[in-house]
N, C-alpha and C positions, 0 to 999 in steps of 0.2 A: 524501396523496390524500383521506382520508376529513375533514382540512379542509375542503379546496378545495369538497369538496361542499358542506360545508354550511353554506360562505361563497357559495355559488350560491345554493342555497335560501333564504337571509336575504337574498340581493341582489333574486331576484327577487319575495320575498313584498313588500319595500319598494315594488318598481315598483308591483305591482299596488295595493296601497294606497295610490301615489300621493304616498310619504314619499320627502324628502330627504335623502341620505348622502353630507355633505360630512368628512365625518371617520371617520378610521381607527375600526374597532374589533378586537377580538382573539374569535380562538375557540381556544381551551386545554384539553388535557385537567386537568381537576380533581384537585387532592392528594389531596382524600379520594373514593372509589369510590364514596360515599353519594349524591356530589352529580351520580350520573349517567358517561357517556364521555366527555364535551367538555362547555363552558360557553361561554357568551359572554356577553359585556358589551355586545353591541349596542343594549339598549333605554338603557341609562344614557349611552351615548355619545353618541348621536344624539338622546336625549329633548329637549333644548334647544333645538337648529334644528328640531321639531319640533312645536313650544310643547306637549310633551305629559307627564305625570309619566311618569319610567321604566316605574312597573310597568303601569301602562296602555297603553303603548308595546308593554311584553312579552306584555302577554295579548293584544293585533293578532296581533303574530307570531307570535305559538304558533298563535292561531285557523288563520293561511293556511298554519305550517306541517305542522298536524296532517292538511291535506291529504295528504303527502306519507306513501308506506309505510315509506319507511326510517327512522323517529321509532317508536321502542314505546312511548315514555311521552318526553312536554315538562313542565318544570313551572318556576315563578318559583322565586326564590332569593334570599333577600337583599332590597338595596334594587331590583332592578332582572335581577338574571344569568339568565340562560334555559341551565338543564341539559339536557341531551340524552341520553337512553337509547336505544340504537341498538337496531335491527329487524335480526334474519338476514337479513332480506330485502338489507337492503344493503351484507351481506360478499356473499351469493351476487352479488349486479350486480357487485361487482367482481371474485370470480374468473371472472364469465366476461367481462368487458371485457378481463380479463389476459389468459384464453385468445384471444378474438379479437385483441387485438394480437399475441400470439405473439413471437417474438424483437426484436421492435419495442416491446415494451411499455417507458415509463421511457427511453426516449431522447431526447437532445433535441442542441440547436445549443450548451448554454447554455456550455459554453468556448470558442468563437469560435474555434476553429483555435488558439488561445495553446498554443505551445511547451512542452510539459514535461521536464525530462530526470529519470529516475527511477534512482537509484543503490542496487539493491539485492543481497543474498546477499554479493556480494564477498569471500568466505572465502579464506583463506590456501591458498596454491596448493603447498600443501606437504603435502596428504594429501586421503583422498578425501571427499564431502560425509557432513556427521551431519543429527540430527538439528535442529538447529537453523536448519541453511541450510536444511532442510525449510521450516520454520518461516519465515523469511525469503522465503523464495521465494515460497511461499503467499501469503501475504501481499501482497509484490511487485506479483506477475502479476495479482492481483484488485485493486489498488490502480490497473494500468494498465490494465486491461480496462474497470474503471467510469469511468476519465475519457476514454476512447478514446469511450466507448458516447455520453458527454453533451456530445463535440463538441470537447475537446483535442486537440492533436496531442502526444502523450507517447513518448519514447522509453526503450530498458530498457537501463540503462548497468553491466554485471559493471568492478568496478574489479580490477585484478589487482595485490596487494601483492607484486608479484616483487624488490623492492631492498631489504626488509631485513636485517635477522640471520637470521631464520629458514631463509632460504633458501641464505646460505653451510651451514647446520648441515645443511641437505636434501643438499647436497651431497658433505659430510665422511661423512655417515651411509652414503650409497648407495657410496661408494670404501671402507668397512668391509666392507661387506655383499656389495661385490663381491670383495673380498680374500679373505673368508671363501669364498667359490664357488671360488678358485683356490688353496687349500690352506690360509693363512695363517693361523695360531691367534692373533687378536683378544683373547682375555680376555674381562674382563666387557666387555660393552658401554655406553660413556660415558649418563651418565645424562640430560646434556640433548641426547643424539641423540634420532633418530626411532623408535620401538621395532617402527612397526606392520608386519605382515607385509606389508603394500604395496610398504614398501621391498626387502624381498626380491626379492620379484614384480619389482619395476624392476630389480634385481640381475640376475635371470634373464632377463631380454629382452634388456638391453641386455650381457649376454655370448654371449647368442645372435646378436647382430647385429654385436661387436666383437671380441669377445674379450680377448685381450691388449694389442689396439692402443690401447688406453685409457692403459696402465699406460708406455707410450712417448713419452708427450707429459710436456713441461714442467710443473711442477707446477701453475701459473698456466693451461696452457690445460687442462689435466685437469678442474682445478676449473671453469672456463666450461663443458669442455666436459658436464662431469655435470652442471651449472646447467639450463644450456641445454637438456639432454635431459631430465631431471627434470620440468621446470616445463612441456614439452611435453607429456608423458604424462599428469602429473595434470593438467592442465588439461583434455585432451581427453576424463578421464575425467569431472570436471567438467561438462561440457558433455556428456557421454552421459547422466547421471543427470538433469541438469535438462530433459533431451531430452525422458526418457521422464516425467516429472512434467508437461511439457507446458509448459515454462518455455524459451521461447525469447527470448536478447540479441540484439539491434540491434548492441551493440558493447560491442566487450571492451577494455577500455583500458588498458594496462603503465603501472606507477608507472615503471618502469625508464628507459620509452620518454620517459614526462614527463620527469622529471629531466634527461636524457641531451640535451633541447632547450630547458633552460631554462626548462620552463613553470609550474616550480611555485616557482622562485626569482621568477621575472616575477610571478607572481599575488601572494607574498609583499610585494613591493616595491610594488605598485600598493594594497595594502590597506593596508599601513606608512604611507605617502604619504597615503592617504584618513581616518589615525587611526581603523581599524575595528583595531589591534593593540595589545597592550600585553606588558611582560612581567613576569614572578612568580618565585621563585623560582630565578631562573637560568636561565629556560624561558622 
């Protein structure tokens, strides 16, 4: 913003002196703090189609812009750069321009309605959110809110990893755990199960809601069936946490559900076909 100004101010000291500005020039904040807030190269750029030497160019525009309050100190640089020391005066103009624009401030058109799909958090649906999907999410939701705000159409995509290993193991753990609630001495408990006392908690519902009718079904739908209610729960609790964080999905999308219609063999196949694939190692 505080460019914009003061490529305004250079634009319009030129009118009024009645100079030419058929070429670009740059205003940059300087490496070293000596040489001022911002720099420009305007008198060296322009001195040519001018017919005028840079630093005489420079000292024109320092003169029309020493008019202006927001400059505390202009001075040459160089063969030609005009540094800029900025005036309080002109943070205060712009926090109260911020304030009058209020929730409109910094908006703009400049993504034309272009479609974004935004793919973020997407945690393993196999326990409840940490600190990280924190992190993710954060992140996320301010990543889709700034490009919403400047004119994209972006939507917020949770991917749900419900087909892999993890998720048979989600399910072996919670038929321990509900074993153990109906008398069954377990032992230690397998080291690449689930340890957290969530799994319990799931234990304890879903015998409140089944009982032993669980323990009747073929081994095959047993295991769907614990899947199935498993990745229910935590998901839903999933989605209460990112609730109350203030993280709301558009759409929640099962790897399961992909697979299960071929969509991720098709995308495979279509990027194979394009030479966007290779393989390494076996992989």
């Amino acid at each position: 913003m505080i460019k914009e100004i003061i490529r305004q101010n250079i634009d319009e000291t030129l009118q009024a002196l009645q100079l030419s500005q058929d070429k670009e020039y740059t205003v940059e904040v300087p490496n070293n703090p000596d040489f001022g807030d911002f720099s420009t190269n305007a008198a060296m750029v322009l001195a040519k189609e001018n017919k005028m030497a840079p630093k005489a160019l420079a000292e024109a525009l320092i003169k029309g812009l020493k008019k202006n309050k927001f400059y505390k100190k202009l001075e040459i640089a160089g063969p030609g750069f005009i540094n800029f020391h900025l005036s309080p005066s002109l943070f205060q103009n712009m926090l109260w321009y911020i304030h009058e624009q209020g929730a409109q401030y910094a908006a703009s058109d400049m993504g034309k309605g272009e479609k974004i799909l935004l793919e973020f958090v997407s945690a393993n649906p196999t326990g409840p959110l940490n600190i990280v999907s924190a992190r993710a999410a954060a992140f996320g939701d301010t990543l889709y809110r700034v490009m919403k705000y400047v004119g994209f159409d972006p939507a917020r995509e949770f991917y749900i990893n419900d087909a892999g290993n993890q998720v048979d193991i989600l399910a072996e753990s919670l038929e321990l755990r509900l074993r153990e609630l109906h008398g069954e001495r377990i032992g230690e408990f397998p080291f690449e199960a689930y340890h957290g006392e969530y799994v319990k908690h799931l234990a304890q519902r879903l015998n409140a809601l089944e009982g032993v009718k669980v323990f009747m079904m073929t081994e095959k739908d047993r295991m769907d069936h614990l899947k199935e209610f498993a990745l229910s729960e935590l998901l839903e609790m999933q989605r209460l946490s990112l609730e109350k964080f203030d993280v709301v999905f558009d759409g929640w999308v099962s790897e399961k559900t992909l697979r299960a219609e071929g969509v991720v063999e098709e995308v495979l196949s279509y990027l194979t076909e394009a030479n966007c694939t290779y393989e390494k190692e076996d992989a």
